[in-house]
N, C-alpha and C positions, 0 to 999 in steps of 0.2 A: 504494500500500500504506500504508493507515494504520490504527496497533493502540496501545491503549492501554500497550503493553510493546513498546515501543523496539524490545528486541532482536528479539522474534520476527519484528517487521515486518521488520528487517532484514536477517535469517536468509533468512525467508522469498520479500523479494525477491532473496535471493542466489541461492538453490533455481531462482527459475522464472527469470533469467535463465541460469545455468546448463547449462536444459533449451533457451536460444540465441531465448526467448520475449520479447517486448520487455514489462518492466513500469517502473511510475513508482512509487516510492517516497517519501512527502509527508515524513511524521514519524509524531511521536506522536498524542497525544489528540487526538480531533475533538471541538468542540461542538456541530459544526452537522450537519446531513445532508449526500448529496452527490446532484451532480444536475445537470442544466442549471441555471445562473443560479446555480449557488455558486462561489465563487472558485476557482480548479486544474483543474477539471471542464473547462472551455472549454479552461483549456491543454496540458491532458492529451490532449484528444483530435485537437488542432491537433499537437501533439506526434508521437501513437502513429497519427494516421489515424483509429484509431475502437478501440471496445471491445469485446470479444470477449464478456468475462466482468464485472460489476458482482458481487459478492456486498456487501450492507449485512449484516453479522451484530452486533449492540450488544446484548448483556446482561451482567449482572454479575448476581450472587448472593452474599447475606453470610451466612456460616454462626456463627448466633449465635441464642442462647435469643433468642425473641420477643418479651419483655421484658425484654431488653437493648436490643435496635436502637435506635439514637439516630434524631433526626428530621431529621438532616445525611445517616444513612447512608441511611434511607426514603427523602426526597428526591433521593438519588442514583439509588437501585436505581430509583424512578419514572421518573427523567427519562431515562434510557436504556433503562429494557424498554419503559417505554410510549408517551413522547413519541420513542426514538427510531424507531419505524415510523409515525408519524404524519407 
């Protein structure tokens, strides 16, 4: 479980443990994608046995007049809607 808000991930794995589900809780913010050959990935699943469920869900949206958006917050909202399914 990794979410760019701390708490929810950890909410959230508290939830589906809970329901007696075996989940891995990493942290916060990812930069990278997940996947075979990314770091956790191989130990998660050597871990849990294998993966039931993957969901990669990464967008943000900034709610701000169009000419306001800075080119820090453009860059951001790119590198997560677009680069992160890539």
């Amino acid at each position: 479980m990794v979410d760019r808000d701390e708490e929810l991930a950890r909410s959230t794995a508290k939830e589906i443990a809970g329901l007696g589900r075996p989940q891995e809780h990493r942290g916060g913010r990812r930069r990278q994608p997940a996947g075979p050959g990314v770091p956790g990935f191989g130990q998660t699943t050597t871990e849990l046995g294998s993966l039931d469920v993957t969901v990669n869900n990464a967008a943000i949206n900034r709610l701000e007049p169009i000419l306001e958006i800075t080119p820090e917050n453009m860059d951001e909202m790119f590198r997560i809607n677009v680069h992160g399914i890539l």
